[in-house]
TIBADREN-924808 format. One record per residue (C-alpha): residue number from 1; residue in three letters; x, y, z. Coordinates in steps of 0.2 Angstrom, whole numbers, m for minus. Layout:
N
SITE, NUM, ALA, X, Y, Z
...
This chain:
142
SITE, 1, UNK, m56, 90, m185
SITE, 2, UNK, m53, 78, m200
SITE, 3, UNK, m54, 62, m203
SITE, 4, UNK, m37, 54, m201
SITE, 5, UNK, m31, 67, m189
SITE, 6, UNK, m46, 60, m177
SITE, 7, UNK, m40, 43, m183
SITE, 8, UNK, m23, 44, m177
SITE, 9, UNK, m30, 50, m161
SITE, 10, UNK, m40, 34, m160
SITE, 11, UNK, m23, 25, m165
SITE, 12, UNK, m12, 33, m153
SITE, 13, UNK, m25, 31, m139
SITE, 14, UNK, m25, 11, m143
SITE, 15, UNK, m6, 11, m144
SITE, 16, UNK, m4, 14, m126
SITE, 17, UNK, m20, 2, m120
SITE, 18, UNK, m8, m10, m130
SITE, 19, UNK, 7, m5, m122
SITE, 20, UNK, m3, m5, m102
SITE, 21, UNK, m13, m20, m105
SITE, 22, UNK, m2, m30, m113
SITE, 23, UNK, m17, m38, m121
SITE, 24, UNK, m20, m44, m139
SITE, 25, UNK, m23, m31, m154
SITE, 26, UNK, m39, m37, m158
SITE, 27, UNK, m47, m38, m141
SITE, 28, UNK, m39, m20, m138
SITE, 29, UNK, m48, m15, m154
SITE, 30, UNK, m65, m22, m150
SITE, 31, UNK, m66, m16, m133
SITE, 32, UNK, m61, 5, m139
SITE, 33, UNK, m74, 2, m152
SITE, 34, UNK, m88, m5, m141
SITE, 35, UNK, m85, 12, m129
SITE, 36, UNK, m84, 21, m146
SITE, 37, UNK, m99, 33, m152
SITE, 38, UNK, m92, 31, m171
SITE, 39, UNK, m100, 29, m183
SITE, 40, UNK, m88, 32, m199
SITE, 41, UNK, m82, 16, m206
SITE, 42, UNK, m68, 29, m215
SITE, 43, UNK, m60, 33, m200
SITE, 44, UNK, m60, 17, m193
SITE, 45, UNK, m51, 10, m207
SITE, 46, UNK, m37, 21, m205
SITE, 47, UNK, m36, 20, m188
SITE, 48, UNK, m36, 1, m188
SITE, 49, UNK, m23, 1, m204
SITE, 50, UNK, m13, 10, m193
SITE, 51, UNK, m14, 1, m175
SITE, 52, UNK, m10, m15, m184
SITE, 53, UNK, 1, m9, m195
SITE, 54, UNK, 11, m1, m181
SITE, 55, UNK, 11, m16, m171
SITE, 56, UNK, 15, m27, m183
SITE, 57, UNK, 31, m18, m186
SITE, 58, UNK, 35, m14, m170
SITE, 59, UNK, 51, m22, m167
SITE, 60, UNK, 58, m15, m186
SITE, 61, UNK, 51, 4, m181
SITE, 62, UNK, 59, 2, m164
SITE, 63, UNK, 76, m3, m172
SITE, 64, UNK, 74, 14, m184
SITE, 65, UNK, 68, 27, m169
SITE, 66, UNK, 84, 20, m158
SITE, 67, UNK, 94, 25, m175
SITE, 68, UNK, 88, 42, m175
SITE, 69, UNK, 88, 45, m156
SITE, 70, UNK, 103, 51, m151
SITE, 71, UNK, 107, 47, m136
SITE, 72, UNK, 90, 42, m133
SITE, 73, UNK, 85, 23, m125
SITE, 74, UNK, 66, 18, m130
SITE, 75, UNK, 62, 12, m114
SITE, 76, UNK, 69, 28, m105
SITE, 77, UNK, 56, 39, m118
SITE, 78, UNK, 39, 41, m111
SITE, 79, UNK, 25, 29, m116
SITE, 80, UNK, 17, 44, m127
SITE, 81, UNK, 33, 50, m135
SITE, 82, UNK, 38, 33, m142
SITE, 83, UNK, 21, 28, m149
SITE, 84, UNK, 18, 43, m158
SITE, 85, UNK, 35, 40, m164
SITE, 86, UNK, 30, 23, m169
SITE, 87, UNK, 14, 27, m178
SITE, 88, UNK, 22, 43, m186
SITE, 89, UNK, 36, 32, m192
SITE, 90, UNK, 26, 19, m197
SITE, 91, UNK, 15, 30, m208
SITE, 92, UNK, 30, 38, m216
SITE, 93, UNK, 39, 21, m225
SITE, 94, UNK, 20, 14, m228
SITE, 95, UNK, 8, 27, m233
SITE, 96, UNK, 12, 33, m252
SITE, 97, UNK, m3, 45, m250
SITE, 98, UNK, 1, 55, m236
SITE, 99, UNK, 14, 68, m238
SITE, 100, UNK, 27, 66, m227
SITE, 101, UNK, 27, 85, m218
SITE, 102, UNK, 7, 80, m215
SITE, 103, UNK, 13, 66, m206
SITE, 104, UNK, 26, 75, m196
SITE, 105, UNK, 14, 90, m193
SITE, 106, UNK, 2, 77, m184
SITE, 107, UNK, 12, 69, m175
SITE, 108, UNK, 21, 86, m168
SITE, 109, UNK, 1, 89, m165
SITE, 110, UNK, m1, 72, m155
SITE, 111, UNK, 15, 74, m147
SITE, 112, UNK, 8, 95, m142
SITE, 113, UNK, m10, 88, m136
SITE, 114, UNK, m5, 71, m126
SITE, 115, UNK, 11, 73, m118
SITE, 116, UNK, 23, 86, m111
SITE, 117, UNK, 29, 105, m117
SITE, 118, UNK, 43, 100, m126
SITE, 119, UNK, 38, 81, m136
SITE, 120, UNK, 35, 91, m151
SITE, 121, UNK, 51, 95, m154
SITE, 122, UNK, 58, 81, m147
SITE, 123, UNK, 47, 70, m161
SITE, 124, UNK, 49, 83, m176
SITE, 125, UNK, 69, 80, m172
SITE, 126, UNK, 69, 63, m172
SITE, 127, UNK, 54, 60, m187
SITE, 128, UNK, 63, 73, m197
SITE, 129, UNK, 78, 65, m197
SITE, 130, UNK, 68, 48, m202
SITE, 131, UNK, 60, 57, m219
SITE, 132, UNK, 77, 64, m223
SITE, 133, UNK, 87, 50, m221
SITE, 134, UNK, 75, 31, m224
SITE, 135, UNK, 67, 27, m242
SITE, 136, UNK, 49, 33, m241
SITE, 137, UNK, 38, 24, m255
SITE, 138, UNK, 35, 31, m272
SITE, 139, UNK, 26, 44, m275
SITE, 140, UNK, 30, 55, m257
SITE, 141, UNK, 40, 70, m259
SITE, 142, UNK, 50, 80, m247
């Protein structure tokens, strides 16, 4: 597996300790790499860029996911669902270097792996509409 893909993993896992701990980013952060075996300081740059990133836009990303989510309430998608969403989203309007179909085809892979038969297309649908529609930083192409 590469790098970042495992590095989103690692964020998404976080994500959701966040969401049922309620506890601070940086104790969450400790604590998953204390019970870590890593050892690449690469992929836990990435992943921590993300985390923070993510949670320090939360309210801004939740605003842009409720746009795009017809019909859709965040607090009715499951826990899974709306962080990939989040982290996916996040990437997208703040990571010049990663290609926006890259970013979508990972989180349709999170989505696939972590929760239920048919969150991949539910987060494709709603990410899609995001790189479509939002101005992604320079540099990305559709």
């Amino acid at each position: 597996m590469r790098k970042r893909t495992i590095a989103r993993e690692y964020a998404l896992q976080i994500l959701y300790q966040l969401h049922l701990t309620q506890s601070e980013v940086d104790d969450v952060l400790r604590d998953f790499w204390e019970h870590s075996d890593l050892d690449d300081p690469e992929i836990r740059k990435f992943t921590e860029g993300l985390v923070r990133g993510t949670t320090g836009k939360i309210m801004e990303l939740d605003e842009l996911i409720k746009k795009y989510a017809e019909n859709w309430h965040l607090n009715r998608m499951a826990v899974i669902d709306r962080n990939i969403l989040r982290l996916a989203a996040y990437e997208l309007l703040n990571s010049a270097d990663v290609p926006p179909k890259v970013t979508l085809n990972e989180a349709v892979n999170l989505a696939k792996k972590f929760s239920q038969a048919d969150s991949g297309k539910f987060v494709n649908g709603i990410l899609d509409k995001i790189s479509h529609s939002e101005k992604l930083p320079s540099g990305k192409e559709q």
